[in-house]
N, CA, C and O atoms as a GROMACS GRO file, in nm:
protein
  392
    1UNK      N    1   8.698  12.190  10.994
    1UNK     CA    2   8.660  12.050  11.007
    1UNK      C    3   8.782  11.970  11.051
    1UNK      O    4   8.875  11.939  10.977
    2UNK      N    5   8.768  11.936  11.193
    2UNK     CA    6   8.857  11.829  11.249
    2UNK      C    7   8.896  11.700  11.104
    2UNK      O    8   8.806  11.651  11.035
    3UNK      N    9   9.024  11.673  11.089
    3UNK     CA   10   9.032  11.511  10.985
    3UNK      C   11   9.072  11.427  11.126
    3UNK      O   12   9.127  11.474  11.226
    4UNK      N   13   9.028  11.287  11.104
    4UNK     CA   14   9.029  11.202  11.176
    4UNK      C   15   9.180  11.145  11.102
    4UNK      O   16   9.223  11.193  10.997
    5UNK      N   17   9.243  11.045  11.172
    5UNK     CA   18   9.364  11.014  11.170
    5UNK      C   19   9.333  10.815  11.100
    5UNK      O   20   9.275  10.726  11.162
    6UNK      N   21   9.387  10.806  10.978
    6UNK     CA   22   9.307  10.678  10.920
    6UNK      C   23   9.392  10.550  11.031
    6UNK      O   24   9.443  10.603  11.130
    7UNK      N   25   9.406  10.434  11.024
    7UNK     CA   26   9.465  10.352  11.067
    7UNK      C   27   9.452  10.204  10.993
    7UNK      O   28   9.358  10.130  11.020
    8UNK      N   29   9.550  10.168  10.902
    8UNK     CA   30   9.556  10.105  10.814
    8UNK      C   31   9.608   9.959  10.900
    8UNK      O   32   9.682   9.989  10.994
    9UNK      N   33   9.593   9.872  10.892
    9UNK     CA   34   9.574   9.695  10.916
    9UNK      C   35   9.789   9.680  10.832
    9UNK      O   36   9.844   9.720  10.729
   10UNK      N   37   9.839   9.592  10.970
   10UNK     CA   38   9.939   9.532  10.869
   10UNK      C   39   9.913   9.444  10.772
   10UNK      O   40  10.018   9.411  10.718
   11UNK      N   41   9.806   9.384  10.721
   11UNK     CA   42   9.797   9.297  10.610
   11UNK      C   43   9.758   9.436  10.477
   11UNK      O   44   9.804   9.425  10.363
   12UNK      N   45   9.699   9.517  10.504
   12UNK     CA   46   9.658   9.633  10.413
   12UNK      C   47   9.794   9.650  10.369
   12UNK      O   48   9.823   9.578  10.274
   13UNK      N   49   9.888   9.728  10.413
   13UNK     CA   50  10.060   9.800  10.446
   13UNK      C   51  10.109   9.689  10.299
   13UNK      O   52  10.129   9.714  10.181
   14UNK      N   53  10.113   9.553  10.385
   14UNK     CA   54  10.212   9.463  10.313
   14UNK      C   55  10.167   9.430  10.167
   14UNK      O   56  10.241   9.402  10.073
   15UNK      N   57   9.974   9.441  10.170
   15UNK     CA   58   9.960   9.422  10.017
   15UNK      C   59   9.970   9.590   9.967
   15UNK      O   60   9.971   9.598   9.844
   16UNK      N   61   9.973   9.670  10.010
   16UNK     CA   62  10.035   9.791   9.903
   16UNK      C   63  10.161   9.799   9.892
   16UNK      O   64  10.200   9.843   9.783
   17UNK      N   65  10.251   9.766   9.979
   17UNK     CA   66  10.385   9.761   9.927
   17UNK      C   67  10.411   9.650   9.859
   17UNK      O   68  10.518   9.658   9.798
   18UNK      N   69  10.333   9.512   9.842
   18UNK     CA   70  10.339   9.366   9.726
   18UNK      C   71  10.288   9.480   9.591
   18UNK      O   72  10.313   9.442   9.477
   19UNK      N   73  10.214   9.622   9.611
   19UNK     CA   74  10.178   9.629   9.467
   19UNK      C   75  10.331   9.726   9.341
   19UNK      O   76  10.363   9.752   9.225
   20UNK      N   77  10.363   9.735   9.462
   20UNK     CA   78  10.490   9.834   9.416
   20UNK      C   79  10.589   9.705   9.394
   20UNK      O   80  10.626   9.689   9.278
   21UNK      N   81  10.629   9.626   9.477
   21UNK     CA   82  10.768   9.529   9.488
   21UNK      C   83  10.724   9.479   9.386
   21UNK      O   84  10.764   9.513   9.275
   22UNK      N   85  10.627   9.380   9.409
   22UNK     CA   86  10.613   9.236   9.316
   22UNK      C   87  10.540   9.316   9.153
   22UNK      O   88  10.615   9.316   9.055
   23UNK      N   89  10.423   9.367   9.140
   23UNK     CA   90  10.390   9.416   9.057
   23UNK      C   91  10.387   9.512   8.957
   23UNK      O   92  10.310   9.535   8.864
   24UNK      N   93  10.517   9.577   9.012
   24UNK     CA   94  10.570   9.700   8.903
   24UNK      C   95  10.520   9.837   8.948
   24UNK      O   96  10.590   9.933   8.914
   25UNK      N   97  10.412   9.861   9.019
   25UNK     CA   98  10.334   9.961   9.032
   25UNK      C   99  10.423  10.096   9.093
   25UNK      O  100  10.527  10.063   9.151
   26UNK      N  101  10.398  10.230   9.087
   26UNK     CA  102  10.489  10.320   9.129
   26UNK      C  103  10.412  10.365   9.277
   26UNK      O  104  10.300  10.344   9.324
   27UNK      N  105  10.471  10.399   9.300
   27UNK     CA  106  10.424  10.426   9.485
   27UNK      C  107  10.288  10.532   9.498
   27UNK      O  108  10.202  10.538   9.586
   28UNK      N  109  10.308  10.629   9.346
   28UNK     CA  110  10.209  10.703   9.345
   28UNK      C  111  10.074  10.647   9.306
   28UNK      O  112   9.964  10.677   9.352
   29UNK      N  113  10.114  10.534   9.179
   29UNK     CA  114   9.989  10.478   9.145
   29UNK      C  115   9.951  10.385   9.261
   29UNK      O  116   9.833  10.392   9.295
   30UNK      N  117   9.999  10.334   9.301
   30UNK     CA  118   9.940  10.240   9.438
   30UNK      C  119   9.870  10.329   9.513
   30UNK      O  120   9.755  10.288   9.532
   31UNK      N  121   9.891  10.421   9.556
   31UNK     CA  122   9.852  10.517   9.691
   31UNK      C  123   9.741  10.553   9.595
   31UNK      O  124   9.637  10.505   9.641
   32UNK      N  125   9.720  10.613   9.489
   32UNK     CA  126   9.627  10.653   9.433
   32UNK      C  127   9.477  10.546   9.405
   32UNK      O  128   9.363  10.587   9.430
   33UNK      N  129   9.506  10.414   9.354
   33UNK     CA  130   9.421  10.312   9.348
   33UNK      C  131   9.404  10.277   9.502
   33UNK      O  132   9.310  10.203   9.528
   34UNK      N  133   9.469  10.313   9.586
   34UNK     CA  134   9.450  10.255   9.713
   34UNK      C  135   9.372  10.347   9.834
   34UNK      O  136   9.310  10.306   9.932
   35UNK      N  137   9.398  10.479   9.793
   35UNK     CA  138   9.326  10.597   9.818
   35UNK      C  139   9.450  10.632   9.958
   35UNK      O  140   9.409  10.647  10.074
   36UNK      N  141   9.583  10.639   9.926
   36UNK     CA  142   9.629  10.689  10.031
   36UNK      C  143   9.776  10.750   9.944
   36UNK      O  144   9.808  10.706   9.833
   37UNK      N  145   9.841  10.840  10.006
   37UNK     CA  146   9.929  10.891   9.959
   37UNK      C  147  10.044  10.808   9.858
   37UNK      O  148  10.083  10.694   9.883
   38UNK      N  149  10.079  10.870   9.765
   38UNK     CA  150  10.214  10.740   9.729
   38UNK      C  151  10.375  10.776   9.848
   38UNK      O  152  10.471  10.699   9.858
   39UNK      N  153  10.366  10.867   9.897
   39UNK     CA  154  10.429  10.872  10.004
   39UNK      C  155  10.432  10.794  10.138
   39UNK      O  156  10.525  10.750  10.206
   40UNK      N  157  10.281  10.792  10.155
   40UNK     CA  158  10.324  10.683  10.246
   40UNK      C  159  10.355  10.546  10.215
   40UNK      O  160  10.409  10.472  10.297
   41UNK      N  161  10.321  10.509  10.096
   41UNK     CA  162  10.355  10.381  10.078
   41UNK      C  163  10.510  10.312  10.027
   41UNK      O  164  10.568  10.204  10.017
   42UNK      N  165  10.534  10.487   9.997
   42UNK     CA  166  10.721  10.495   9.994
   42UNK      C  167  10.741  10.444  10.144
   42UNK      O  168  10.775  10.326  10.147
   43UNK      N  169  10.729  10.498  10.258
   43UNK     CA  170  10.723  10.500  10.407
   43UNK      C  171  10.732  10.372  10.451
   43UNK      O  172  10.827  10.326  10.515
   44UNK      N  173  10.596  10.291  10.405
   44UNK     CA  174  10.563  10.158  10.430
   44UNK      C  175  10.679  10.088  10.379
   44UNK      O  176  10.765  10.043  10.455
   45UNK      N  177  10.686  10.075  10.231
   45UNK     CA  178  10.826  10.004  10.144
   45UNK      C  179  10.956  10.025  10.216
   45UNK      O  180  11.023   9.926  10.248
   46UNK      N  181  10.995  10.140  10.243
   46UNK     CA  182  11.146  10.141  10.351
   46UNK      C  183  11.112  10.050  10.489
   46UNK      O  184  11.183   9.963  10.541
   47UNK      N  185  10.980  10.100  10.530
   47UNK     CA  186  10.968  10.041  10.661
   47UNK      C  187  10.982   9.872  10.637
   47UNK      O  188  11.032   9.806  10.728
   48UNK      N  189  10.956   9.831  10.561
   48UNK     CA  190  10.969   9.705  10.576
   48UNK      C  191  11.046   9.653  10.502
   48UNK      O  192  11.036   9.531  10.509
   49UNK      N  193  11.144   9.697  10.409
   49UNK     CA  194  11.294   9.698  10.362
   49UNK      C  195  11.361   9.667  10.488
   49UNK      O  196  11.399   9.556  10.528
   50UNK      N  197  11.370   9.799  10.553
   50UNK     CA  198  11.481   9.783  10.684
   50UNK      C  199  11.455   9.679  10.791
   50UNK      O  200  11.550   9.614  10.836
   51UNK      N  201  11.304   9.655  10.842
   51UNK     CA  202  11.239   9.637  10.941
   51UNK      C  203  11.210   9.456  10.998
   51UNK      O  204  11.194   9.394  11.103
   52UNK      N  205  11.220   9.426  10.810
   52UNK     CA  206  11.176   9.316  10.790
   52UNK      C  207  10.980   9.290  10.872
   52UNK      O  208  10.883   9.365  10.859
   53UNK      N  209  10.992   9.122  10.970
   53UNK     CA  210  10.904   9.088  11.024
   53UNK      C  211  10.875   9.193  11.179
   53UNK      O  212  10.781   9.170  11.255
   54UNK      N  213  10.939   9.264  11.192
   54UNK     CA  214  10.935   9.364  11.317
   54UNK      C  215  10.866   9.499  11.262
   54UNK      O  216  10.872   9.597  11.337
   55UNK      N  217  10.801   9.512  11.139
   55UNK     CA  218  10.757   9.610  11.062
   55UNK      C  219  10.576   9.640  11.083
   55UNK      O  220  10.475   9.572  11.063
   56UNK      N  221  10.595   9.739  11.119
   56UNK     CA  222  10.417   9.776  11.135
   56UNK      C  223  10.404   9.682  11.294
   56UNK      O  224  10.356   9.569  11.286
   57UNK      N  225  10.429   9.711  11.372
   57UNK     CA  226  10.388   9.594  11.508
   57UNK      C  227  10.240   9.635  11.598
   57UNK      O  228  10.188   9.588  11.699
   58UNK      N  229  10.197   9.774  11.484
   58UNK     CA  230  10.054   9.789  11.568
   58UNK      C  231  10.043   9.928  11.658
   58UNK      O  232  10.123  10.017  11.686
   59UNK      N  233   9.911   9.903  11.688
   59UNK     CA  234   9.891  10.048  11.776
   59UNK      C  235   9.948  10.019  11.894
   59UNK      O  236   9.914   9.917  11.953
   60UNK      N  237  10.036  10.099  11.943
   60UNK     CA  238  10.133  10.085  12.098
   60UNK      C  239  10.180  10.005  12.110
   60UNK      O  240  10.210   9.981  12.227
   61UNK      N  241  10.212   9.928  12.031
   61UNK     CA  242  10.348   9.844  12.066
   61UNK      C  243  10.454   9.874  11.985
   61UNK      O  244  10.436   9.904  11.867
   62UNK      N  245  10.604   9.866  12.056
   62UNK     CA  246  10.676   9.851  11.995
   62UNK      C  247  10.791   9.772  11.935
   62UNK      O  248  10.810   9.674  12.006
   63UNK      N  249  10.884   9.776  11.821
   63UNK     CA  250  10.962   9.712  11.750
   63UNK      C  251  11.061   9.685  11.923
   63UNK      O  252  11.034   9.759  12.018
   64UNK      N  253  11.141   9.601  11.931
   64UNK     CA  254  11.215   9.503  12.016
   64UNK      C  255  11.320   9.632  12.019
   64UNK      O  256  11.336   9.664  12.136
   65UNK      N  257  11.388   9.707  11.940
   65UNK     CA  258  11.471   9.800  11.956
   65UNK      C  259  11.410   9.898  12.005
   65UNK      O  260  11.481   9.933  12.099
   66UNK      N  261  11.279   9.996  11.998
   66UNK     CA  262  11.236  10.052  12.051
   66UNK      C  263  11.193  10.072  12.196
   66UNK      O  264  11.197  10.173  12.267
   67UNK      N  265  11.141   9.917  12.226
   67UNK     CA  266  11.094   9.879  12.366
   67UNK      C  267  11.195   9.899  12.463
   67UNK      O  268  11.175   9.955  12.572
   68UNK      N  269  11.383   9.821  12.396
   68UNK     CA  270  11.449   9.858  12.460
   68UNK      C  271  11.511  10.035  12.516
   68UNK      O  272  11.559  10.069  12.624
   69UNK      N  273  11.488  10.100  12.416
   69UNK     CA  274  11.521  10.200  12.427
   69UNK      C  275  11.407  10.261  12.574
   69UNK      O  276  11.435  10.298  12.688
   70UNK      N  277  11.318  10.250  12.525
   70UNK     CA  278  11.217  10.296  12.648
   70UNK      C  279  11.229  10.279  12.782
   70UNK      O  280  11.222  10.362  12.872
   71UNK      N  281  11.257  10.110  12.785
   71UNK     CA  282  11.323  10.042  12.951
   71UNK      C  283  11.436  10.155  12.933
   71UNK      O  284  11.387  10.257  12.980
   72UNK      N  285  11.547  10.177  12.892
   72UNK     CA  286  11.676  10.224  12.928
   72UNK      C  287  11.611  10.364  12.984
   72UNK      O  288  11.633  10.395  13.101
   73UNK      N  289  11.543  10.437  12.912
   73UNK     CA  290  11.528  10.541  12.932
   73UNK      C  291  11.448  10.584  13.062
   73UNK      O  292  11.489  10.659  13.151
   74UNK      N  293  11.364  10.543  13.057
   74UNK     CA  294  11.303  10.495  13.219
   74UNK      C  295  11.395  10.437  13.312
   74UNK      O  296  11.345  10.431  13.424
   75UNK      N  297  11.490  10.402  13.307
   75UNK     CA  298  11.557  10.326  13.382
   75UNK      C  299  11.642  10.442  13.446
   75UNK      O  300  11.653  10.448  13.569
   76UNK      N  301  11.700  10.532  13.365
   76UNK     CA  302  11.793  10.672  13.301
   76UNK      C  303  11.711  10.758  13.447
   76UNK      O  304  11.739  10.782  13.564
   77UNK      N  305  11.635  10.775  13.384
   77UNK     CA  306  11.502  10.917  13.476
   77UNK      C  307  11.500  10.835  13.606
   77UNK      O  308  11.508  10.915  13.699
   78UNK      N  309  11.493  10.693  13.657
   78UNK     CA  310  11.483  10.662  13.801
   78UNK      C  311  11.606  10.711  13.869
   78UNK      O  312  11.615  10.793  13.960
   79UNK      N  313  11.726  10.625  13.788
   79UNK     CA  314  11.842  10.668  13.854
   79UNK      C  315  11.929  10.805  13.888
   79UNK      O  316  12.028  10.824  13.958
   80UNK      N  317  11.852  10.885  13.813
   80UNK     CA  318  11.921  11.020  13.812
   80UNK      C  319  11.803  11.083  13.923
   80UNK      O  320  11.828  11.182  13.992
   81UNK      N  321  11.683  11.015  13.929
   81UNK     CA  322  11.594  11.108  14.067
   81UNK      C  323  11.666  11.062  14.161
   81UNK      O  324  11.695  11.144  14.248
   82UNK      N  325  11.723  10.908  14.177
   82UNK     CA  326  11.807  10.898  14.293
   82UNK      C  327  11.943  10.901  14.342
   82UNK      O  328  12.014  10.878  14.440
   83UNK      N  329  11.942  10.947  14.202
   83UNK     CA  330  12.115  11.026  14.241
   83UNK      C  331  12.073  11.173  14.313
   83UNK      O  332  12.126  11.201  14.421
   84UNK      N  333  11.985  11.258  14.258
   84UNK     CA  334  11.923  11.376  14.317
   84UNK      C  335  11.884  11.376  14.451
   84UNK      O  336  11.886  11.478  14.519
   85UNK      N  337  11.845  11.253  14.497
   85UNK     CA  338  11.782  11.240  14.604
   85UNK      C  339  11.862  11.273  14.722
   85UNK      O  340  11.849  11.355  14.813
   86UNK      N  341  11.977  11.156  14.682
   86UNK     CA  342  12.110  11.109  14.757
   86UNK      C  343  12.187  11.252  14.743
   86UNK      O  344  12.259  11.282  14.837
   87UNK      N  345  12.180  11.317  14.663
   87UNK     CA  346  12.326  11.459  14.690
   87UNK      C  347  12.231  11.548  14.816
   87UNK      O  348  12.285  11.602  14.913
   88UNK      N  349  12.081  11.549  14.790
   88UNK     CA  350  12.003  11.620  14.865
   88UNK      C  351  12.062  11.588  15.006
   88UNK      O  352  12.143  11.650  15.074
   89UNK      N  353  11.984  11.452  15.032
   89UNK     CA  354  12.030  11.397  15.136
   89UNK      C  355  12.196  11.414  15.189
   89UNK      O  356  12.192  11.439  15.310
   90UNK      N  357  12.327  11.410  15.144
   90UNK     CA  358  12.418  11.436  15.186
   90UNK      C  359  12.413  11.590  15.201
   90UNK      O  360  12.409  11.623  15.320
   91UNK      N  361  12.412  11.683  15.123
   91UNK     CA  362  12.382  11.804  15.171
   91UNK      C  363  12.316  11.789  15.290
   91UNK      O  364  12.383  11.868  15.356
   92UNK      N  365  12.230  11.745  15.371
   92UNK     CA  366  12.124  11.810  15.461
   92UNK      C  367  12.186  11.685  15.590
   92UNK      O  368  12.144  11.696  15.705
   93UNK      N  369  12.253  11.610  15.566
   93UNK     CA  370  12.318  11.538  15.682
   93UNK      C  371  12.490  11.648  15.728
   93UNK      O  372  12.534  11.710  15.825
   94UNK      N  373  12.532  11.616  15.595
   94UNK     CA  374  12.629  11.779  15.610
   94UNK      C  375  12.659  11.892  15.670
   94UNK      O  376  12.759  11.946  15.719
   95UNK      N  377  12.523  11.921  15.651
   95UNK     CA  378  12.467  12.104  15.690
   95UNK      C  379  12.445  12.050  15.878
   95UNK      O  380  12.473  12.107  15.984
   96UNK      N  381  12.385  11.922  15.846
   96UNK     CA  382  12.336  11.864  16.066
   96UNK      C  383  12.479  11.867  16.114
   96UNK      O  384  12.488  11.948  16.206
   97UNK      N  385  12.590  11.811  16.088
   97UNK     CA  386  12.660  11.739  16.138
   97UNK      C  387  12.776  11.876  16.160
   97UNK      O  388  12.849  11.866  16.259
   98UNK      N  389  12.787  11.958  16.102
   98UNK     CA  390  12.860  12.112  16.155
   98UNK      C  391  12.798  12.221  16.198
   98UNK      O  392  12.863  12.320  16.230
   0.00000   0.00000   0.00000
């Protein structure tokens, strides 16, 4: 039996980690009354420790550090096809010209 993959709401996230911060609760009992792991809600609690308001930003989007990383990296893979391009090309003007 295929499991389907759940997808929890950032207002869901922030009130299970309000039940651990503000209310005493342990990550296991939250996840348990909440019907989801207490692990992930360890997950959630760091995530938005570190993350602050950039925390949980949704299906396919990403945190402002991430996005950048992506442009760079894309940026990375253009310039190196046209560095490839360009050695090609000097090779094969090279090889004409003797």
């Amino acid at each position: 039996m295929k499991r389907t993959r759940r997808h929890h709401s950032r207002e869901f996230k922030q009130e299970a980690v309000a039940l651990v911060v503000e209310h005493g609760y342990s990550c296991t009992a939250a996840g348990r009354s909440l019907g989801v792991s207490g692990a992930l809600i360890g997950r959630w609690k760091n995530e938005l420790e570190t993350q602050k308001a950039e925390a949980f930003p949704g299906q396919g989007k990403r945190t402002s550090e991430r996005q950048r990383i992506h442009e760079l990296e894309s940026e990375n893979r253009r310039l190196r096809m046209e560095r490839d391009i360009l050695k090609k090309a000097t090779a094969f003007f090279a090889k004409e010209s003797t």
